[in-house]
MIVO-498283 format. One line per 5 residues: number of its first residue (from 1); their letters; for each residue x, y, z of N, C-alpha, C. Coordinates in steps of 0.2 Angstrom, whole numbers, plus 5000, padded with zeros to 4 digits. Atoms other than C-alpha are relative to their C-alpha. Example, Ala and Ser with C-alpha at 12.3 -4.5 7.8 and 13.67 -1.06 7.14 Angstrom:
2
1> as> 5004:4994:5000:5062:4978:5039:5004:5006:5000; 4996:4994:4999:5068:4995:5036:4996:5005:5003
! end
This chain:
388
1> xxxxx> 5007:4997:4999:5037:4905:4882:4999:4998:5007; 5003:5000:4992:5033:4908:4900:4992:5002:5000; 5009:5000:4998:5014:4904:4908:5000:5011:5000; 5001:4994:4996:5016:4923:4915:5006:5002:5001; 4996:4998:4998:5027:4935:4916:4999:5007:5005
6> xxxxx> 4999:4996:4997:5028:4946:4932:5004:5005:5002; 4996:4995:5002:5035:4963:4930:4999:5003:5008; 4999:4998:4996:5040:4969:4948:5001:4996:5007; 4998:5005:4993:5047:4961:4966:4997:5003:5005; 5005:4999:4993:5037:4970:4978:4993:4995:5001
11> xxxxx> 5002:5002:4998:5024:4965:4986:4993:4997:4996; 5005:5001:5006:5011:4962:4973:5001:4994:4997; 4995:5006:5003:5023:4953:4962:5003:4995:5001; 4998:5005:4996:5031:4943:4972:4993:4993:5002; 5005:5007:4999:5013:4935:4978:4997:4999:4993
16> xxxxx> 5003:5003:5005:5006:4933:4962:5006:4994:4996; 4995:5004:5001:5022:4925:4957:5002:4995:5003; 4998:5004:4994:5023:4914:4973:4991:4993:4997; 5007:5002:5003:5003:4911:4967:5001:4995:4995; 4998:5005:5007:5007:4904:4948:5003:4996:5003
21> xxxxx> 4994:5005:4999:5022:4895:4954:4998:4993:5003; 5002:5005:4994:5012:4885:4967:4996:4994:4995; 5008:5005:5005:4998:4881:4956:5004:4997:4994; 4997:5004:5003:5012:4874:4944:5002:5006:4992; 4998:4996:5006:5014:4887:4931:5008:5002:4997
26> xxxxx> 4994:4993:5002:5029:4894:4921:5000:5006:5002; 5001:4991:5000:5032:4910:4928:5006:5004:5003; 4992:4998:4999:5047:4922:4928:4998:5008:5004; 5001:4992:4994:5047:4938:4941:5007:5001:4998; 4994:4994:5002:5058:4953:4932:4998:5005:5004
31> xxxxx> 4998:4994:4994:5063:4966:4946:5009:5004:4996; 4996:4997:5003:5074:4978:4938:5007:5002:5003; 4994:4998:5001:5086:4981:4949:5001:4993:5004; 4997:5008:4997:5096:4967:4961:4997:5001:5007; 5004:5002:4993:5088:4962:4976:5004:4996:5006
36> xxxxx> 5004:4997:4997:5087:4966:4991:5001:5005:4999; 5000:4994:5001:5084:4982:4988:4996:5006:5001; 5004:4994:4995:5079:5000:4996:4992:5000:4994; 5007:4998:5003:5062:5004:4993:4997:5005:5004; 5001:4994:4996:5055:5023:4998:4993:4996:5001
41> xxxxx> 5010:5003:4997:5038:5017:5009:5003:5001:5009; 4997:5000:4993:5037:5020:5027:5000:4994:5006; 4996:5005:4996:5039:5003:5031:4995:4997:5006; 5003:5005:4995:5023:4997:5041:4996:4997:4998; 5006:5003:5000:5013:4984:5039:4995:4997:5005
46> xxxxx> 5007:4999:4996:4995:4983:5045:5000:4991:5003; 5002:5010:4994:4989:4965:5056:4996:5000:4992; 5005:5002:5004:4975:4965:5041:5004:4997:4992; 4999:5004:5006:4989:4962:5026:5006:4995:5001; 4998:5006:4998:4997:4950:5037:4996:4991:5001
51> xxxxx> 5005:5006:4999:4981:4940:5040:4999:4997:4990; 5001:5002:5005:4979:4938:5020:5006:4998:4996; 4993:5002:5002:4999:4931:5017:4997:4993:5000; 5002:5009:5000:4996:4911:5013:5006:4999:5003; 4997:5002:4996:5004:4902:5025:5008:5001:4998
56> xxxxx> 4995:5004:5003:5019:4898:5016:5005:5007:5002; 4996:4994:5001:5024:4919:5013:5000:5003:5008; 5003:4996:4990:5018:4924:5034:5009:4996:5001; 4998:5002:4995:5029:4911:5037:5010:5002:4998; 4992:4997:5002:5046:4919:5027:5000:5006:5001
61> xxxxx> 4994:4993:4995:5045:4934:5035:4999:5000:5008; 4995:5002:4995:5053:4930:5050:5000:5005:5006; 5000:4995:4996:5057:4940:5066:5006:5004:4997; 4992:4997:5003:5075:4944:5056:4994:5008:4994; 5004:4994:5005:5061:4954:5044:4996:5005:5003
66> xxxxx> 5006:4994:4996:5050:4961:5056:5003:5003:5005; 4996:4998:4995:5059:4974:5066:4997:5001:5005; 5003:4998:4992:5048:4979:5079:4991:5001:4999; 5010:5000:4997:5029:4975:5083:4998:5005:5002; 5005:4993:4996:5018:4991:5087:4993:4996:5001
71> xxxxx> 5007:5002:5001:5004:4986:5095:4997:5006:5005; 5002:4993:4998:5002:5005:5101:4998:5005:4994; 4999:4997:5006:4994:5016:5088:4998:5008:5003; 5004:4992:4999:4991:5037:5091:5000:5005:4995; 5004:4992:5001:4982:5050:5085:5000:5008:4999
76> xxxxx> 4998:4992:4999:4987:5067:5084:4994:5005:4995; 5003:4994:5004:4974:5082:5079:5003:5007:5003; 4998:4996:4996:4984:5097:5082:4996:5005:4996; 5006:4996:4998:4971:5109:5076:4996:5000:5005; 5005:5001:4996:4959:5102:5087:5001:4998:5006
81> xxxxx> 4998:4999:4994:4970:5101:5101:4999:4991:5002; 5004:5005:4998:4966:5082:5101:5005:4992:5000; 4995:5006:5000:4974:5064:5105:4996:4995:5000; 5003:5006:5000:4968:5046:5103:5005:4995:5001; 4998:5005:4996:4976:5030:5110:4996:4993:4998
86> xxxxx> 5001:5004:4999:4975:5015:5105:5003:4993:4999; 4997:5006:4999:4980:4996:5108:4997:4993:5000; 5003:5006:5000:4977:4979:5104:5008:4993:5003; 4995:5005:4999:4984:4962:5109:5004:4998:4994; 4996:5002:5007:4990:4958:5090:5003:5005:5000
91> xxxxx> 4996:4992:5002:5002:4972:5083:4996:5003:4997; 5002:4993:5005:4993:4986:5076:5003:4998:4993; 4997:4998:5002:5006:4989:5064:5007:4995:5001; 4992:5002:5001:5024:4978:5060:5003:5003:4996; 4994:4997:5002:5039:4987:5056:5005:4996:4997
96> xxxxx> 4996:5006:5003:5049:4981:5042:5005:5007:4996; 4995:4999:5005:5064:4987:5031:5000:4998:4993; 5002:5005:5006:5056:4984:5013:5004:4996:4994; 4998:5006:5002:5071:4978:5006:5001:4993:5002; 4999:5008:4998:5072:4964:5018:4991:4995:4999
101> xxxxx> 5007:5003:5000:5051:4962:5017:5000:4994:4994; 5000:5003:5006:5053:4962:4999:5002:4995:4997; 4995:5007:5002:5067:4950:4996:4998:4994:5006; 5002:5006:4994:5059:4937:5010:4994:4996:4995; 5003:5003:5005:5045:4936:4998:5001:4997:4993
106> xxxxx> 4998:5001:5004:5054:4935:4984:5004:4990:4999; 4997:5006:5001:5064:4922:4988:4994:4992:5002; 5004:5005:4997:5048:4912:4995:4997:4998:4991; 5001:5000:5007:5041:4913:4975:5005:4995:4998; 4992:5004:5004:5059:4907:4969:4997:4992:5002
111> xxxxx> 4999:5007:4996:5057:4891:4981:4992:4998:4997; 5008:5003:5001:5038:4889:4976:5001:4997:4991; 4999:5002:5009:5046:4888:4955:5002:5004:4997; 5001:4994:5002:5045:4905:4950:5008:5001:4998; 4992:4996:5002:5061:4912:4939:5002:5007:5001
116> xxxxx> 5000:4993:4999:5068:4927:4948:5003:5004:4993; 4992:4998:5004:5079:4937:4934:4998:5009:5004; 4998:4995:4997:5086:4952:4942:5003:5004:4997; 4998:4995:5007:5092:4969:4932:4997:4998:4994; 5003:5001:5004:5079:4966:4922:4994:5006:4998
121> xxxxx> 5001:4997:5002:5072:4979:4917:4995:5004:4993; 5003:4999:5006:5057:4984:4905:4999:5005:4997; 4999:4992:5005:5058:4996:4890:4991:5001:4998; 5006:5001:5003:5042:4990:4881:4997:4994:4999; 5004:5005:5003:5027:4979:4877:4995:4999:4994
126> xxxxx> 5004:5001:5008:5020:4972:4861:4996:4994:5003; 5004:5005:4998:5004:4963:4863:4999:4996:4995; 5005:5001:5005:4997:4952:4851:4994:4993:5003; 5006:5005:4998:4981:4938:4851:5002:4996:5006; 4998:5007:4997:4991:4923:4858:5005:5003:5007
131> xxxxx> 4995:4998:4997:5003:4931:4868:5003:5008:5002; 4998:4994:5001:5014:4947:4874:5008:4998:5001; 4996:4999:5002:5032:4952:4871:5001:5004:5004; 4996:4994:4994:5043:4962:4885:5005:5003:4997; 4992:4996:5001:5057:4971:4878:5002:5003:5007
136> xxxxx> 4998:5003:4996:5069:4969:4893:5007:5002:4999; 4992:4999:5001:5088:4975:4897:5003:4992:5002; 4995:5010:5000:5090:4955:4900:4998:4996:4992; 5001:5002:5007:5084:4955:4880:4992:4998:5000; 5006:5000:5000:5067:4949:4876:4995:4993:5003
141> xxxxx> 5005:5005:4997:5052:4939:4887:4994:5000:4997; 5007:5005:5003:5037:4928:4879:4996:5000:5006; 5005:5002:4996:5023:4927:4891:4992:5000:4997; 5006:5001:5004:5005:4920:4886:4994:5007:5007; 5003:4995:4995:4999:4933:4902:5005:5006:5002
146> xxxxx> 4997:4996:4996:5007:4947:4910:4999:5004:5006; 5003:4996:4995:5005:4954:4928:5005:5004:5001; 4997:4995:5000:5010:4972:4929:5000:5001:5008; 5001:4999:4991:5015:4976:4950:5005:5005:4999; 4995:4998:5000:5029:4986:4945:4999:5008:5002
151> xxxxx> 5001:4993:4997:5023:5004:4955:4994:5004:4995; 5003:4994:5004:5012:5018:4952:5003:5001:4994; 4998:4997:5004:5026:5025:4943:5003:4995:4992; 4996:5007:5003:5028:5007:4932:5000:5002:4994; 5001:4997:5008:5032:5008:4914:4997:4995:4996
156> xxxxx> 5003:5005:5004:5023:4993:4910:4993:5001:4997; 5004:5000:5001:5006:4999:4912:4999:5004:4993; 5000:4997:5006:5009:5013:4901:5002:4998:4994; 4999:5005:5007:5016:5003:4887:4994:4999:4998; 5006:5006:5001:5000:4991:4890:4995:5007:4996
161> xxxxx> 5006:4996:5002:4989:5008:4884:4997:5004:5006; 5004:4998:4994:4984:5013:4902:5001:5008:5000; 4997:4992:5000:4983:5032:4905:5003:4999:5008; 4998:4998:4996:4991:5040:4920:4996:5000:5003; 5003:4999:4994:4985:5038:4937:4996:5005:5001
166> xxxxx> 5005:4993:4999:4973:5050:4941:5000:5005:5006; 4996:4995:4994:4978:5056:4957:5002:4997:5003; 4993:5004:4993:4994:5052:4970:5001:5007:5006; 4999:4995:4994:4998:5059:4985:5008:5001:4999; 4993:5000:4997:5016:5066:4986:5002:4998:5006
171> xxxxx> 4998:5002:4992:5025:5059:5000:5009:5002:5001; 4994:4999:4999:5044:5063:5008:4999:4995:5007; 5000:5002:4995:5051:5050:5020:5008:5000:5001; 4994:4999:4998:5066:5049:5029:5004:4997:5006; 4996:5004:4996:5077:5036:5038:5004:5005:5006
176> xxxxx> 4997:4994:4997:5082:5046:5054:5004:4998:5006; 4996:5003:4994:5094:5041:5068:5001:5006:5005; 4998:4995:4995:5094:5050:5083:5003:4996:5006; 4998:5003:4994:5098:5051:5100:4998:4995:5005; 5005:5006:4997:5093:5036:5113:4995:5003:5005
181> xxxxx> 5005:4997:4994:5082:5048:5126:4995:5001:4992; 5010:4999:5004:5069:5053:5109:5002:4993:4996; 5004:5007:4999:5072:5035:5104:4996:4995:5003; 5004:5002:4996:5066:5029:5117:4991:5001:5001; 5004:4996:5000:5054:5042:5118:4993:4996:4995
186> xxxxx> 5003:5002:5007:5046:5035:5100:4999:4994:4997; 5002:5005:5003:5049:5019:5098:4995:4994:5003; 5005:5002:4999:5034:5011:5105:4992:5000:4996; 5007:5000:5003:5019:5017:5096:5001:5004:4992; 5002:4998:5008:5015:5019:5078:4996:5008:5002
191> xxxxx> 5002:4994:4998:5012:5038:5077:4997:5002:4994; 5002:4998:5008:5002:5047:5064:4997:5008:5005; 5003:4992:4997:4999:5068:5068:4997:5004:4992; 5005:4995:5003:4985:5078:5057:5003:5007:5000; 5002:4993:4997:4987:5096:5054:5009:5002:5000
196> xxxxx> 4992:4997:5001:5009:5096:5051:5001:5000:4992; 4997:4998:5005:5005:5096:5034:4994:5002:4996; 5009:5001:5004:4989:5102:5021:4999:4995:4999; 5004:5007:5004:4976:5091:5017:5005:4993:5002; 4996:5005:5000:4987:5078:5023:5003:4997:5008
201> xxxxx> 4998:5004:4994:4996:5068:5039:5007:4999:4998; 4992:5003:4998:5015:5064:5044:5000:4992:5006; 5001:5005:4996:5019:5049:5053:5009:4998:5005; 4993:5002:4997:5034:5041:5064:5000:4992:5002; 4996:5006:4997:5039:5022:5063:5004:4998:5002
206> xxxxx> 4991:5002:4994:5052:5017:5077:5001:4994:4994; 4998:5006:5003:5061:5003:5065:5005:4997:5007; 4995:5004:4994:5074:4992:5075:5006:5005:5004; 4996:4995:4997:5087:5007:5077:5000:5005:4998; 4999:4994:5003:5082:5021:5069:4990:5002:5001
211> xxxxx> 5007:4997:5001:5064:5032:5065:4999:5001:4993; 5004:4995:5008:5055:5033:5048:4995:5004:5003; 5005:4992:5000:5047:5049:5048:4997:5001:4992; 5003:4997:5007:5037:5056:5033:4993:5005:4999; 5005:4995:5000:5023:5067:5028:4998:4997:4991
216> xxxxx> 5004:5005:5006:5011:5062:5014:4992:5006:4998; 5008:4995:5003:4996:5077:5005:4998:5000:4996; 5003:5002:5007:4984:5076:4994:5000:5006:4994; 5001:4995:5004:4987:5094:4988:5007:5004:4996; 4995:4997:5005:5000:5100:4974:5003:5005:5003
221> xxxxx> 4998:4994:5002:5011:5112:4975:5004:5001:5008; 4998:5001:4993:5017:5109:4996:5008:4998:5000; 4994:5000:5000:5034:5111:4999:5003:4993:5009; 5000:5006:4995:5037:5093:5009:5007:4999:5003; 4995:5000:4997:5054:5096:5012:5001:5005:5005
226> xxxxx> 4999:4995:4995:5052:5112:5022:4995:4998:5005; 5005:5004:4995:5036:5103:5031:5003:4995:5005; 4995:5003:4998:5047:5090:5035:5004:5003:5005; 4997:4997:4996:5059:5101:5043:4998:5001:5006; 5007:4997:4996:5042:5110:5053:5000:4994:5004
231> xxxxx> 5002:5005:4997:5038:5091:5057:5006:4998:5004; 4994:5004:4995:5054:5085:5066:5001:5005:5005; 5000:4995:4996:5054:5102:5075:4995:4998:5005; 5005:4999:4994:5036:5099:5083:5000:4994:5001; 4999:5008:4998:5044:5078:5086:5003:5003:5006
236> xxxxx> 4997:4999:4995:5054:5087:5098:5006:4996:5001; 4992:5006:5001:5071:5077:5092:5004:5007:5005; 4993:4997:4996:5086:5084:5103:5005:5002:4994; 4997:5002:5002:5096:5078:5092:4998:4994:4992; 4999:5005:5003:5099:5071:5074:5004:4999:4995
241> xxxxx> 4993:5003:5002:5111:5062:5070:5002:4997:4994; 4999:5004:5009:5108:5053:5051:4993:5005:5000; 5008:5003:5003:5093:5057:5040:5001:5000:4992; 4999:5001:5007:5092:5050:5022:4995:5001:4998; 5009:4998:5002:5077:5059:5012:4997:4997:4994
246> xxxxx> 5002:5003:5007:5066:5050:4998:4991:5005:4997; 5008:4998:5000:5051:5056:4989:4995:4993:4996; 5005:5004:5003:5037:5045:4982:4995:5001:5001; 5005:4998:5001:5021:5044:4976:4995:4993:5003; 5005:5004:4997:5004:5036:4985:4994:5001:4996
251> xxxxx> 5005:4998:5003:4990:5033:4972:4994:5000:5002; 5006:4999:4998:4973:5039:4978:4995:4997:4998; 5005:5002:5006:4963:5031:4965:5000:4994:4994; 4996:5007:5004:4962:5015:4955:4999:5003:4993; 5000:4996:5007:4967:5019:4937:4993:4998:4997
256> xxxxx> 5009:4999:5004:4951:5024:4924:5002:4994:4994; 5003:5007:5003:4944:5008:4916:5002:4995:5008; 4999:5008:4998:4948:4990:4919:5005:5000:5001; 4992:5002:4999:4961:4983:4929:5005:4992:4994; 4996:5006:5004:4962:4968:4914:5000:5003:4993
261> xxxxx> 5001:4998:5004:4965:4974:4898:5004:4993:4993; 4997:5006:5003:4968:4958:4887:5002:4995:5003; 4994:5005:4996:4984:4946:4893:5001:5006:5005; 4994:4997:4993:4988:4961:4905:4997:5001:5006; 5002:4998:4994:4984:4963:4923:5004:5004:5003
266> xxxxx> 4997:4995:4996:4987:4978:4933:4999:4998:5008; 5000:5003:4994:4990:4973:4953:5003:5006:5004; 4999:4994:4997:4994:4984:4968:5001:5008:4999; 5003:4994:5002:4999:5002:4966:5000:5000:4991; 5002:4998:5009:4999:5000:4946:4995:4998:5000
271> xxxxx> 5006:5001:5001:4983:4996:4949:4997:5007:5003; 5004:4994:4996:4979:5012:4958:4998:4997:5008; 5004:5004:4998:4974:5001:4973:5002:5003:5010; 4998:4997:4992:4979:5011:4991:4996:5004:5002; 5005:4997:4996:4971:5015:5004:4999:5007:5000
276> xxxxx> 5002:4993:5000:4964:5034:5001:5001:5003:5006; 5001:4998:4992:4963:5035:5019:5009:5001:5005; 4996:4999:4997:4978:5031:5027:5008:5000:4996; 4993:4998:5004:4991:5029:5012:5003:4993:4997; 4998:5007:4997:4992:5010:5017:4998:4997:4993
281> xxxxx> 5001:5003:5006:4995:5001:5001:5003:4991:4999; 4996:5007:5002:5005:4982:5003:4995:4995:5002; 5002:5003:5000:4990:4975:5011:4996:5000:4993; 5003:5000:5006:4979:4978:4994:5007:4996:4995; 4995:5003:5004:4996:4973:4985:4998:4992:5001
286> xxxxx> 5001:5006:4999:4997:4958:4992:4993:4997:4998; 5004:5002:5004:4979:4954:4989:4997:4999:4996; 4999:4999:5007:4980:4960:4971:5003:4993:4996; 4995:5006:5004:4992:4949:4967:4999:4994:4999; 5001:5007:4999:4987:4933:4974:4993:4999:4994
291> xxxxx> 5005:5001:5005:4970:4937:4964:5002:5000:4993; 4999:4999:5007:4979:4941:4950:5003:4991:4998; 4995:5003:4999:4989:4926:4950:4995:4994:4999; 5005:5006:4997:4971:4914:4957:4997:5000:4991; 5004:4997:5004:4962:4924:4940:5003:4993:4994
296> xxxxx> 4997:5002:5007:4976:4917:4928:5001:4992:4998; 4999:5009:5000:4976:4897:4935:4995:4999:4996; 5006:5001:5002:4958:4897:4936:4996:5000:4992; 5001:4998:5006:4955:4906:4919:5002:4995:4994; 4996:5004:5008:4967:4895:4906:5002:5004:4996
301> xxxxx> 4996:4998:5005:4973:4901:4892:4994:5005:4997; 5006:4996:5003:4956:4911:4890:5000:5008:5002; 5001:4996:4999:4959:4930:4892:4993:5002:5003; 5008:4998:4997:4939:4935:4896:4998:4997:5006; 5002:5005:4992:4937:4921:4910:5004:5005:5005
306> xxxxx> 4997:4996:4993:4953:4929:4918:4998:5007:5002; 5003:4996:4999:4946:4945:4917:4997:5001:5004; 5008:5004:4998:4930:4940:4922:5000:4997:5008; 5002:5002:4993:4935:4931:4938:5006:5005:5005; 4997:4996:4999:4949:4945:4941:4996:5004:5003
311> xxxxx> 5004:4993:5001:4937:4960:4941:4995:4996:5007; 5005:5002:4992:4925:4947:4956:5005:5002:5003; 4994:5003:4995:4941:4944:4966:5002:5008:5003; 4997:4994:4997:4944:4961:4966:4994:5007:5003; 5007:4993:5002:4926:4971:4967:4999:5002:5009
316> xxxxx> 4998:4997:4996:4927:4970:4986:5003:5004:5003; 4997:4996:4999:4940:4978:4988:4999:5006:4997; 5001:4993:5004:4937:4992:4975:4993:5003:5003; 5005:4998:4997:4920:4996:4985:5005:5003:5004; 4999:4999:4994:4929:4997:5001:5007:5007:4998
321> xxxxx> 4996:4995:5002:4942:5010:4991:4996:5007:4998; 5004:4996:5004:4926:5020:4983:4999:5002:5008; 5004:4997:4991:4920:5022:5004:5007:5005:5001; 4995:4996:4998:4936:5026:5007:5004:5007:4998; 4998:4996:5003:4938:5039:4997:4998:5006:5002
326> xxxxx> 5006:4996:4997:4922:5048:5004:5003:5002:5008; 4996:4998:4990:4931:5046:5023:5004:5005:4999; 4994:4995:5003:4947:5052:5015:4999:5009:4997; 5007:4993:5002:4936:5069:5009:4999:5003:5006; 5000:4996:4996:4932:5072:5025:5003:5001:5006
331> xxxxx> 4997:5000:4996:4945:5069:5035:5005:5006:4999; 4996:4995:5000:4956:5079:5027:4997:5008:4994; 5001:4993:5005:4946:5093:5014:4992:5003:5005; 5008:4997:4995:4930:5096:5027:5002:5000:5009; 4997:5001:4997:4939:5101:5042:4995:5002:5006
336> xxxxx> 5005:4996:4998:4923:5109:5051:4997:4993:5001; 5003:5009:5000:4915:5090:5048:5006:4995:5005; 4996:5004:4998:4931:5082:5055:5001:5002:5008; 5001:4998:4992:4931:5093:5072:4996:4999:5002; 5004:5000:4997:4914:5091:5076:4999:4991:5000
341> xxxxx> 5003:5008:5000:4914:5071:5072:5006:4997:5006; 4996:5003:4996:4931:5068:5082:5001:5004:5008; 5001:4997:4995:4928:5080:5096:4994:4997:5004; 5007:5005:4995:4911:5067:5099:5003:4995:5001; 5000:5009:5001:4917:5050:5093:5006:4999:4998
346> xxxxx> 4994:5001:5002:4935:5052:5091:5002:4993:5003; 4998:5005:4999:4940:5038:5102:4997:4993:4997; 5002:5004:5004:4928:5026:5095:5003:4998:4993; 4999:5001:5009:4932:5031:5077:5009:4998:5000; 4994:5001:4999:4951:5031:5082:5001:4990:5001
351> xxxxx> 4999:5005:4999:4948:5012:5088:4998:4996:4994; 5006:5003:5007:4936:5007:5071:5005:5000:4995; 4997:4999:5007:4951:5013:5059:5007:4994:5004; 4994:5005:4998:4964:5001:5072:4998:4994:4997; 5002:5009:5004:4952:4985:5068:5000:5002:4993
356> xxxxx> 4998:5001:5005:4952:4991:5051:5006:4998:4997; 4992:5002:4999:4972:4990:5051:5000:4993:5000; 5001:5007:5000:4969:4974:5058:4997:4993:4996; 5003:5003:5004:4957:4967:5046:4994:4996:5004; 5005:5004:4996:4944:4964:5060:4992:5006:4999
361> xxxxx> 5004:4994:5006:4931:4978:5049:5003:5002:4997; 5001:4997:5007:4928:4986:5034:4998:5008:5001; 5002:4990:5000:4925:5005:5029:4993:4998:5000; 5009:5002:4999:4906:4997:5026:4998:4999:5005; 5005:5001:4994:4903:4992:5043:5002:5007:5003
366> xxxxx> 5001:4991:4997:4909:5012:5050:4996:5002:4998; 5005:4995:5003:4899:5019:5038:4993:4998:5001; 5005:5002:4998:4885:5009:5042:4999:5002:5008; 5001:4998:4992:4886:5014:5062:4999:5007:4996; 4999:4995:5003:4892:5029:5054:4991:5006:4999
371> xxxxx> 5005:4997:5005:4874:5034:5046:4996:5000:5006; 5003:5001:4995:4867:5035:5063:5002:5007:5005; 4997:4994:4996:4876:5052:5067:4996:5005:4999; 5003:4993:4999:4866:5069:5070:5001:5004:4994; 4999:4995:5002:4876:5079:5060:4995:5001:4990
376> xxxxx> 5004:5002:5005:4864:5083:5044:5007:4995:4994; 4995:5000:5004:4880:5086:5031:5003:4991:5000; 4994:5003:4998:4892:5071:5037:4993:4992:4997; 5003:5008:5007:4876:5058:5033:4998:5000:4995; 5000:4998:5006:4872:5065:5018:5006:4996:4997
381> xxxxx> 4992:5006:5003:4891:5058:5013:5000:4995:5002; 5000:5006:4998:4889:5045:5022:4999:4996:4996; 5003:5005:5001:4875:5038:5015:5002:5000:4991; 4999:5001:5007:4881:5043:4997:5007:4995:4998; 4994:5004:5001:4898:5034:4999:4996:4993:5002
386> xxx> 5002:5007:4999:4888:5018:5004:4996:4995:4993; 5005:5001:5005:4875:5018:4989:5005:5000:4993; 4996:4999:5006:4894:5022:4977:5000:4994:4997
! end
C-alpha cells in the first residue's frame, strides 16, 4: 500500500512525487515507458517555471540539461508586416531536450524517496472508499491517493470518469539540423511568427546543435505538415540536413468539473492546465504538481480537506488561464482587434507577455493596464475577461 501513487514522469509528476517524498510519504512514480525518454514538446522553458522549482529540483537541472539560454525573444506578425524585439538579463526562455529535463527530475524525486517503476504502464483504475487500485503492466498498484500527470492524452483520467478535454490545439514539431550559416543565423533568440499557420503561430528553438521548429492551431482540420513545409520555406533554411516530425496535442482548457474527484487528482496537462496563449505548459505542470503533492501532506487521509486545499492552491492559476483565454481570442480569432492593438502598443505588449514568461506579471495586471485602451470593442473583452 503506497501513500500515493503518481502516474507519469514528466513534469508534473515528477514534482509532486519529489513533493510527497520529501514531506516523508510512501510514494511510487509509474512512467510507462524507460527513462530518459523522447518527449514531442518544443523544449522551452520559461524564466517564470524555473522561479517556482524548489531549490532542490532548479538545482538538478544542470548546464548538461539546459542547452542553450535565450534571453532574446521575437515577434513576428506577418500579416501586419510587424516585428517585436525583446530582451532581458535572465533568459527569456531555456532550451532543454525533455528527455534529459525530464529524467533530471526524476531522478531528483528517486533521491528525495519516491519509487521510480519504469514500463509501467496503466490499463485501469478501480476506486473504492479507502483507497484506489491501478491495473498496471508491472501487475497491480494500491495507493490511498492518486495523482494523474500522465498528458492530455492520459488514460488514467479517463478511467477515473473524467470526460475528454474540451479543446487542444494540434501541434507538429520537428528536430531539424541544418547547415551552420542558418544555424547561426537562428540560434540566438527564441522565435515565434503569427500568420504561417490559421488561428495559430509556429515557432523556432536553437537547442544545442540543431532547431526545434513547430507550428501549433486552434482550428481542426489544418494540414500542419504542409504548413510546416510553407514554414521552413519563409525560415529561409539553405539547407536541411535531418528533420524528425511528431505531432501533439496542447490543451486550451482546463477539463469540465473539478480537478479532485475523490483519492484522484488531475495535474498538468491532464489537468487541462496550459497557457491558452502561448501553448506553454510545464511551468503550470510544475506548479500543479507540487500543489498536488502540498494538498495530499497537508490533507491526511481525509479526501475533502485534499480537495479543498487543492482547488485554493490552484484557483490562481485557473483565473489567470480563464484571462488567458480571453487574450488568446483575440490574438488569434479577432484579427482586426489584434492589428489595431499591435500597430499602437505592440512593443509594450510584446515586452508585458516576456515578464509574463519570466513570472515578473500576470495576465491580471495587462488586463488591468489593458482597460485603459480606446478601442470601444477590445475593453469590452477586456473588462469581461477580468470580472470571469
Amino acid at each position: 500500500m503506497y501513500d500515493v501513487a503518481v502516474v507519469g514522469g514528466g513534469p508534473a509528476g515528477a514534482c509532486a512525487a519529489f513533493t510527497l517524498a520529501e514531506a516523508g510519504a510512501r510514494v511510487a512514480l509509474l512512467e510507462k515507458a524507460t527513462l530518459p525518454r523522447y518527449k514531442t514538446c518544443g523544449g522551452g522553458v520559461v524564466g517564470r517555471a524555473l522561479r517556482v522549482l524548489p531549490s532542490a529540483l532548479r538545482a538538478a537541472v544542470d548546464a548538461s540539461v539546459l542547452e542553450r539560454p535565450c534571453h532574446t525573444a521575437a515577434l513576428h506578425f506577418r500579416a501586419e508586416g510587424l516585428t517585436f524585439e525583446t530582451r532581458r538579463e535572465r533568459p527569456v526562455i531555456s532550451m532543454v531536450m525533455r528527455d534529459r529535463f525530464d529524467a533530471a527530475l526524476v531522478v531528483a524525486a528517486e533521491r528525495a524517496g519516491a519509487e521510480i517503476r519504469q514500463r509501467c504502464a496503466v490499463r485501469d483504475l478501480i476506486r473504492y472508499q479507502d483507497r484506489c487500485e491501478l491495473d498496471t503492466t508491472d501487475g497491480t498498484v494500491v495507493a490511498r491517493f492518486v495523482v494523474a500527470a500522465d498528458g492530455v492524452t492520459g488514460v488514467t483520467a479517463r478511467r477515473a470518469g473524467w470526460p475528454a478535454p474540451r479543446a487542444c490545439a494540434p501541434c507538429v514539431e520537428a528536430e531539424v539540423s541544418v547547415g551552420d550559416g542558418d544555424f547561426e543565423r537562428l540560434a540566438e533568440v527564441a522565435r515565434f511568427d503569427f500568420g504561417v499557420v490559421a488561428v495559430g503561430y509556429g515557432w523556432v528553438f536553437p537547442k544545442r546543435a540543431h532547431l526545434s521548429i513547430g507550428l501549433a492551431t486552434t482550428r481542426g482540420g489544418e494540414n500542419l505538415h504542409v504548413a510546416l513545409s510553407r514554414y521552413l520555406d519563409a525560415l529561409g533554411l539553405s539547407r536541411v540536413e535531418r528533420m524528425d516530425k511528431h505531432g501533439f496535442l496542447i490543451p486550451l482548457a482546463p477539463r469540465s468539473g473539478r480537478v479532485v474527484d475523490g483519492r484522484v487528482l488531475l495535474a498538468g496537462d491532464a489537468a487541462g492546465l496550459a497557457d491558452p496563449v502561448t501553448g506553454e505548459g510545464i511551468s503550470a505542470a510544475i506548479e500543479s504538481g507540487i500543489a498536488a503533492g502540498r494538498a495530499i501532506v497537508r490533507g491526511g487521509a481525509e479526501p475533502g480537506r485534499v480537495a479543498a486545499d487543492y482547488h485554493r492552491a490552484l484557483a490562481g492559476l485557473r483565473r489567470e488561464l480563464r484571462i488567458g483565454r480571453g487574450l488568446a481570442h483575440l490574438t488569434y480569432r479577432v484579427p482586426r482587434v489584434r492589428r489595431w492593438v499591435f500597430e499602437r502598443s505592440g512593443q509594450k505588449l510584446s515586452d508585458a507577455v516576456t515578464d509574463i514568461m519570466l513570472g515578473d506579471i500576470t495576465y491580471s495586471d495587462v488586463v488591468h493596464r489593458a482597460k485603459t485602451w480606446p478601442l470601444r470593442r477590445a475593453r469590452r473583452l477586456l473588462s469581461s475577461m477580468l470580472s470571469a
